[in-house]
C-alpha positions as CSV (number, residue, x, y, z in Angstrom):
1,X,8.3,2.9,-2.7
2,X,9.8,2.7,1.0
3,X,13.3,2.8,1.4
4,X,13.6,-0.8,2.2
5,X,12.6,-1.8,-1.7
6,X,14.8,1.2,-2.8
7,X,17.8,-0.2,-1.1
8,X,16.7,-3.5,-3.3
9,X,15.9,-2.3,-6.3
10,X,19.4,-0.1,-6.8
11,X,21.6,-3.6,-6.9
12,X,19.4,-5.1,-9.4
13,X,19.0,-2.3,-11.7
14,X,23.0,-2.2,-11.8
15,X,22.9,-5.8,-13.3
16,X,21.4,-3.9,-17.0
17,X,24.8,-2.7,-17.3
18,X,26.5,-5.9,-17.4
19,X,23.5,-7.7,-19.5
20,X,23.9,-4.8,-22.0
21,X,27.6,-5.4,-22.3
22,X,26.8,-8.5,-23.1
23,X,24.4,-8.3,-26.1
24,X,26.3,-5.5,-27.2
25,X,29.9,-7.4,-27.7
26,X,27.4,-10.5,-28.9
27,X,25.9,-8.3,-31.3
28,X,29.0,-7.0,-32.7
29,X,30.2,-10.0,-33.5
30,X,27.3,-11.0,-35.0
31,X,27.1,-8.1,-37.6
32,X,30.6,-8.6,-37.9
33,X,31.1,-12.3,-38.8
34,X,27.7,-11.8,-41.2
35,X,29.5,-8.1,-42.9
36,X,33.2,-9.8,-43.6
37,X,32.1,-13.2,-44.0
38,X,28.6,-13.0,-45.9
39,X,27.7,-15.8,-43.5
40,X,24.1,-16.6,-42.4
41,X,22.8,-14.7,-39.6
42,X,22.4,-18.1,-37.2
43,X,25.9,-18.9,-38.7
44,X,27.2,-15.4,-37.5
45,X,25.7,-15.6,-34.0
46,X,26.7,-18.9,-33.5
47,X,30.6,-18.0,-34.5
48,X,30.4,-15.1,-32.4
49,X,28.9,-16.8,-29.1
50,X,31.5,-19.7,-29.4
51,X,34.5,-17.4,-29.7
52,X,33.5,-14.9,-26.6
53,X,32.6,-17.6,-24.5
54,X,35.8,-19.7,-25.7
55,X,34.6,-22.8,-25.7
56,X,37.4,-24.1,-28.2
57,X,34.9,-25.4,-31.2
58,X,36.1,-25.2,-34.7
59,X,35.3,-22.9,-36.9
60,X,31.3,-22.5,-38.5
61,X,33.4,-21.1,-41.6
62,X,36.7,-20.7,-43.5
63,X,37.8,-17.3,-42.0
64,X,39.4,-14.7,-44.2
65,X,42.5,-12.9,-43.2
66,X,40.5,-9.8,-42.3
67,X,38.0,-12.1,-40.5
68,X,41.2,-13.6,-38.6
69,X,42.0,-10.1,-37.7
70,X,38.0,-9.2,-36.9
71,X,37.9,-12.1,-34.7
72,X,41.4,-11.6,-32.7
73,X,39.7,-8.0,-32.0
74,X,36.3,-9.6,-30.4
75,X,38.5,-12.4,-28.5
76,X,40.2,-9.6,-26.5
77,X,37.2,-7.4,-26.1
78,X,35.1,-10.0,-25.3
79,X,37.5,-11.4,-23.1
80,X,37.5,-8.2,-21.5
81,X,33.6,-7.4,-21.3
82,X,32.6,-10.8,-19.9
83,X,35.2,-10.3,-17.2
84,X,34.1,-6.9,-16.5
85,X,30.5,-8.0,-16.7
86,X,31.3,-11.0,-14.2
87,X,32.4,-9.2,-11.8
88,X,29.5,-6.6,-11.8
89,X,27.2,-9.5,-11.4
90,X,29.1,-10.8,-8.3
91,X,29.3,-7.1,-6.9
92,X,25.4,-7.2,-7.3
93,X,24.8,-10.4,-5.4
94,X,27.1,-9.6,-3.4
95,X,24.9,-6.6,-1.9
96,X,21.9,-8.2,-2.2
97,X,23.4,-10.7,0.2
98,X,24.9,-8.9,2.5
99,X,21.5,-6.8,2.6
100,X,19.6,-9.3,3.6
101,X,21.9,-10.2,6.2
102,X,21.5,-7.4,7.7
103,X,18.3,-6.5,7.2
104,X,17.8,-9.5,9.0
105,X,20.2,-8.4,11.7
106,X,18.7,-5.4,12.3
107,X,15.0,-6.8,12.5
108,X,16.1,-9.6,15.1
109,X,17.8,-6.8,17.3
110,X,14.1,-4.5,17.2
111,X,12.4,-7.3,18.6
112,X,14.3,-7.9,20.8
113,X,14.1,-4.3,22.3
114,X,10.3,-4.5,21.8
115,X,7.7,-4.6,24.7
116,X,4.0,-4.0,25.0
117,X,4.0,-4.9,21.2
118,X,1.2,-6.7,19.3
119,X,1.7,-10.1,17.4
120,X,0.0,-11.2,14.0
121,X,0.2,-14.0,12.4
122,X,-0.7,-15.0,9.3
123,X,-0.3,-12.0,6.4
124,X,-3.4,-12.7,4.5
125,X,-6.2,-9.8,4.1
126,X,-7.5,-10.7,7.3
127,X,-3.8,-10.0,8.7
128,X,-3.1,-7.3,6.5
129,X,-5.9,-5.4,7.5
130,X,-5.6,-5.6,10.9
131,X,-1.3,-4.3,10.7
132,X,-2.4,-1.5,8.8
133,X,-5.1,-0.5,11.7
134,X,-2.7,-1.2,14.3
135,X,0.1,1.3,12.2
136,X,-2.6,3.9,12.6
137,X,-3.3,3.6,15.6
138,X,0.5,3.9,16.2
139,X,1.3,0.7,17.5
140,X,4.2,-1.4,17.6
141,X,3.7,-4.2,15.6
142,X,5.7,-8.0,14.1
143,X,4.0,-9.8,11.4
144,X,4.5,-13.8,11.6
145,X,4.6,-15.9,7.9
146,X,5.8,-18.6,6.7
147,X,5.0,-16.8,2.7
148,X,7.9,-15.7,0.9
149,X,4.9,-14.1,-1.6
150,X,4.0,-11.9,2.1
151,X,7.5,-11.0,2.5
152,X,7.6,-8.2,0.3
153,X,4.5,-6.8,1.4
154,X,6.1,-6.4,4.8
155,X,9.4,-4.8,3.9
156,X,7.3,-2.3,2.2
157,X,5.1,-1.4,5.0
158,X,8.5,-1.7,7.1
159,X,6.7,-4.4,9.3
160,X,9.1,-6.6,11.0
161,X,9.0,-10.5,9.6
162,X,9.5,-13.8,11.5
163,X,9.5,-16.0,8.2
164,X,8.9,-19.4,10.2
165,X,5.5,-21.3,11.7
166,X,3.7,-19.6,14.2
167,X,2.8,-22.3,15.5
168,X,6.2,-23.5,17.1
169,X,7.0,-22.3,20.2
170,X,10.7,-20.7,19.3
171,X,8.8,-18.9,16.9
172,X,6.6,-17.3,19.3
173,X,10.1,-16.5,22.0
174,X,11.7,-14.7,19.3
175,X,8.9,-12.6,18.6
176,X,8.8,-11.4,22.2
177,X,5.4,-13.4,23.2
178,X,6.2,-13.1,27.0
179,X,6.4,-9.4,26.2
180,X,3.7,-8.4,24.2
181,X,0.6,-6.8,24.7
182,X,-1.5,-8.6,22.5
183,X,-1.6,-11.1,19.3
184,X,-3.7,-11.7,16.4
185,X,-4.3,-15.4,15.1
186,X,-5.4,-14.7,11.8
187,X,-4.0,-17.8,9.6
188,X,-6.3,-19.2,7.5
189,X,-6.2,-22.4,9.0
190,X,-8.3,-23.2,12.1
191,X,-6.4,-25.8,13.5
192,X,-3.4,-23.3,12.8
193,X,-5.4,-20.9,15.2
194,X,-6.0,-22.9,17.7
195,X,-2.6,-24.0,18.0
196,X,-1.0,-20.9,18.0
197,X,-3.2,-19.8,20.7
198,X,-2.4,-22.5,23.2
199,X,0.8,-21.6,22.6
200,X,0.6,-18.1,23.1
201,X,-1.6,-18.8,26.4
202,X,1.2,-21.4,28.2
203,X,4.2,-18.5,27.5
204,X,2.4,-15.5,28.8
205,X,-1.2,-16.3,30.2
206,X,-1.5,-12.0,31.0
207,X,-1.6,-12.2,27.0
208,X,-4.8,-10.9,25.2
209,X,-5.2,-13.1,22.2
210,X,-7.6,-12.7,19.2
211,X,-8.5,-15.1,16.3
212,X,-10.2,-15.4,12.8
213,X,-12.2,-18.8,12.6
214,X,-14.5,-19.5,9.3
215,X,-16.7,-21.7,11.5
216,X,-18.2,-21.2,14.7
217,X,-17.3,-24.6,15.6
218,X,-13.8,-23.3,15.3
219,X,-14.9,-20.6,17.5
220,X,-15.5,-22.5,20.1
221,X,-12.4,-24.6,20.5
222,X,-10.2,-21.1,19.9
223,X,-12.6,-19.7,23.2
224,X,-11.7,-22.5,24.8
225,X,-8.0,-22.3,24.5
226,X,-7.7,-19.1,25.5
227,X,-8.4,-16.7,23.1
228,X,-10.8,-13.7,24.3
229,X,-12.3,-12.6,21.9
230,X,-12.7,-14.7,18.0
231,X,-14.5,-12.9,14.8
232,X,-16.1,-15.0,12.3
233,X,-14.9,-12.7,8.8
234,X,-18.1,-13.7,6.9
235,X,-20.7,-13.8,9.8
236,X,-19.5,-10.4,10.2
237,X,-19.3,-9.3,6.8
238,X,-22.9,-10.9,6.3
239,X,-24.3,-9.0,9.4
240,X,-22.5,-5.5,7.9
241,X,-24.4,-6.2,4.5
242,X,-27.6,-7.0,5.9
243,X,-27.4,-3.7,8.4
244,X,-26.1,-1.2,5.5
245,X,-29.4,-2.7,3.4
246,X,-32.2,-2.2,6.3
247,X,-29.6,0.8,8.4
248,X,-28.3,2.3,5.5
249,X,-27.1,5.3,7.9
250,X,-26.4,3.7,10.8
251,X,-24.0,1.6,9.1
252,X,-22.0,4.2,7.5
253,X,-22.1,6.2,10.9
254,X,-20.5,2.7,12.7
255,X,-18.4,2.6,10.3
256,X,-16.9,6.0,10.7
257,X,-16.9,5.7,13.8
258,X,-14.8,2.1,14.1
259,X,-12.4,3.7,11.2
260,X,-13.6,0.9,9.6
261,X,-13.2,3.0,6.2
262,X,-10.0,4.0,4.9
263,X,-11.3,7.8,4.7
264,X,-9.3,10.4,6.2
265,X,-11.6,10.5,9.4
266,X,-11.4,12.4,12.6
267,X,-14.2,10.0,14.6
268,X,-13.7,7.4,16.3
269,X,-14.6,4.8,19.5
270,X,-11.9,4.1,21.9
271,X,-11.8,2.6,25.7
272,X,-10.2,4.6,28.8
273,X,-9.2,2.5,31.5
274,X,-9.8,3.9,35.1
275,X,-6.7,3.6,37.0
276,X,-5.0,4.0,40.8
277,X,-4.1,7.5,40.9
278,X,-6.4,9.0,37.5
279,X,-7.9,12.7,38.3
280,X,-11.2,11.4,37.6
281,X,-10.8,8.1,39.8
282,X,-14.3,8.3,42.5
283,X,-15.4,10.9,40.8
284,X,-18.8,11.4,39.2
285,X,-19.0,11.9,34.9
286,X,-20.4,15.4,35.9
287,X,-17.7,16.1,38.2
288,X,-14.7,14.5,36.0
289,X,-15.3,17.4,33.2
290,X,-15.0,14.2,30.2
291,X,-17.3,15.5,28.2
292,X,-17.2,19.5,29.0
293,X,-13.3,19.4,28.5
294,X,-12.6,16.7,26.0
295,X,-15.9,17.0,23.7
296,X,-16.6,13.5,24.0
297,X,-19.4,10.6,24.4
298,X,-19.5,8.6,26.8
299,X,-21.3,5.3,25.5
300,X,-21.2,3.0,27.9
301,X,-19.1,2.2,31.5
302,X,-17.7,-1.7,32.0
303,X,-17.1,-2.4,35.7
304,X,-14.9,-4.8,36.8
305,X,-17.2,-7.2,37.7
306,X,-17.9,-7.4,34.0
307,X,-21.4,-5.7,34.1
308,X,-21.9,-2.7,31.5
309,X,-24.1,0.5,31.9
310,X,-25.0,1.8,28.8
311,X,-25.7,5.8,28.2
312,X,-24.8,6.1,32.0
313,X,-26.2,9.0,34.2
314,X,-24.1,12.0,35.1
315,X,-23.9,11.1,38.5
316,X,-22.9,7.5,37.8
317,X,-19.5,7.8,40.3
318,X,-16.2,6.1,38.3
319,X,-14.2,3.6,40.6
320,X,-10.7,1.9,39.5
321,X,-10.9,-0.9,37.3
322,X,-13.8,0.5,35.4
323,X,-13.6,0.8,31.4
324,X,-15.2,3.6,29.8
325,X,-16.4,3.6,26.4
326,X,-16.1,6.8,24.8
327,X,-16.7,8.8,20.7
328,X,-15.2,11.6,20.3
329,X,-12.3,12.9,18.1
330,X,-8.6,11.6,17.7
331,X,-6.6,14.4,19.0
332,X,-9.3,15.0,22.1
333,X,-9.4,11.3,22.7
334,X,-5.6,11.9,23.1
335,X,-5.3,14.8,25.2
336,X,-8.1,13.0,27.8
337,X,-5.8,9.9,27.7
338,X,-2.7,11.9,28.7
339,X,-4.8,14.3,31.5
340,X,-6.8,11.3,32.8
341,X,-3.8,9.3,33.2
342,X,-2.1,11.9,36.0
């Protein structure tokens, strides 16, 4: 368990001492009352919860001079114990509020130091999945629910929470919309979706925006409102079933290679985006040394103009603005980032 839940769990496994002070004095007075007295055993716990919590009833019996003197002795140590116990209880709380606080404190101020960050909203599976992808990838991320159920699964993948509705437009400010890089609408609802997105689109309009929709009606509308790119879950997950039946290999290459899996995989497909000033800008593939140096594929090249050359020549020449789409493996995918980027 992260930290977070630790810092939880210690105030609320202090409040066992004060419930076992409790049955204990209740319990003693119990076997007390039923020992001196002979009394029933209801009879017993009934005389000893009135007395410690000094509610003023009369007596359940005629008490004998050594239950007189029994019962002064549980008087004070109850007294005493429920006091005690009390104020260990308000200690506890206590914490637990002032943790929250701030916790809460200290989330608000990282967003507000975030940039270049990614936005998802909705913590569903869909949501989930795609945080945990982004962690690995070693992104900055801030989850958006309105679930107290998805709360918890946040503070223990130490994902910043906005508990509120995405779809308001202060929700999307404090989570730093006009700063981010990109954001996920993945609620469930697709009215939800598209809302969010047009939302998203009027406060930054740079903003790359993705969405979930179970319909491709719903597609549509979230194209239209500004989202670049939408994923259908199960026309997707029905195209991945039918290709691992007839592609058996293929698939589980693809998926290897899109870290689809959760394996602990080296592969995987990533973009590199030409820019002013790169060592490989008007430069051919042969002569920029990608795949001599950095042991990697290059699938395809995306121009600006939007046109793609799949498995592209040697001598294709790279110009700025153009996308390549390269395989290769995580650490040499990194050091070709960091060289290119000079």
């Amino acid at each position: 368990m992260k930290q977070i839940s630790n810092n939880i769990q210690q105030p609320i496994r202090q409040l066992i001492v004060p419930m076992a002070l409790l049955v204990g004095i209740l319990l003693v007075g119990l076997l007390g009352f039923r020992w001196i007295e002979g009394a029933s055993l209801f009879d017993s716990f009934y005389m000893a919860l009135i007395t410690l919590t000094t509610v003023g009833y009369e007596e359940m019996f005629e008490l004998s001079q050594a239950g007189r003197i029994f019962n002064s002795i549980l008087i004070l140590a109850g007294f005493t114990v429920v006091f005690v116990a009390l104020g260990m209880v308000s200690h506890v709380l206590l914490q637990l509020e002032l943790h929250n606080f701030f916790e809460q404190r200290k989330s608000k101020r990282m967003i507000q130091k975030l940039s270049d960050h990614y936005i998802v909203c909705g913590l569903g599976r869909v949501g989930r999945g795609v945080i945990e992808q982004l962690q690995r990838e070693g992104a900055n991320v801030i989850a958006i629910d309105n679930s107290t159920e998805h709360a918890e699964w946040a503070r223990e993948h130490e994902v910043p929470l906005l508990e509120a509705d995405a779809t308001l437009d202060e929700t999307l400010e404090r989570a730093g919309a006009r700063r981010a890089r990109g954001l996920v609408a993945a609620i469930s609802s697709d009215a939800q979706n598209v809302y969010v997105t047009l939302s998203a689109r009027v406060l930054n309009p740079d903003l790359r925006i993705v969405a979930r929709a179970t319909t491709e009606g719903a597609k549509d509308k979230l194209l239209r409102a500004g989202c670049q790119s939408v994923l259908t879950p199960y026309t997707f997950t029905g195209n991945q079933l039918a290709q691992a039946l007839l592609r058996p290999q293929v698939s589980n290459f693809l998926d290897i290679a899109s870290a689809i899996a959760k394996a602990d995989i080296d592969l995987q497909i990533e973009e590199h985006h030409v820019e002013e000033g790169s060592i490989c800008e008007n430069k051919t593939l042969a002569d920029s040394g990608l795949t001599r140096e950095f042991d990697v594929i290059v699938l395809a090249v995306t121009e600006e103009d939007g046109s793609v050359r799949f498995n592209p020549p040697s001598s294709t020449r790279l110009q700025v603005g153009d996308v390549l789409i390269v395989m290769g493996r995580r650490a040499m995918l990194d050091k070709m980032h960091g060289e290119l980027a000079h």
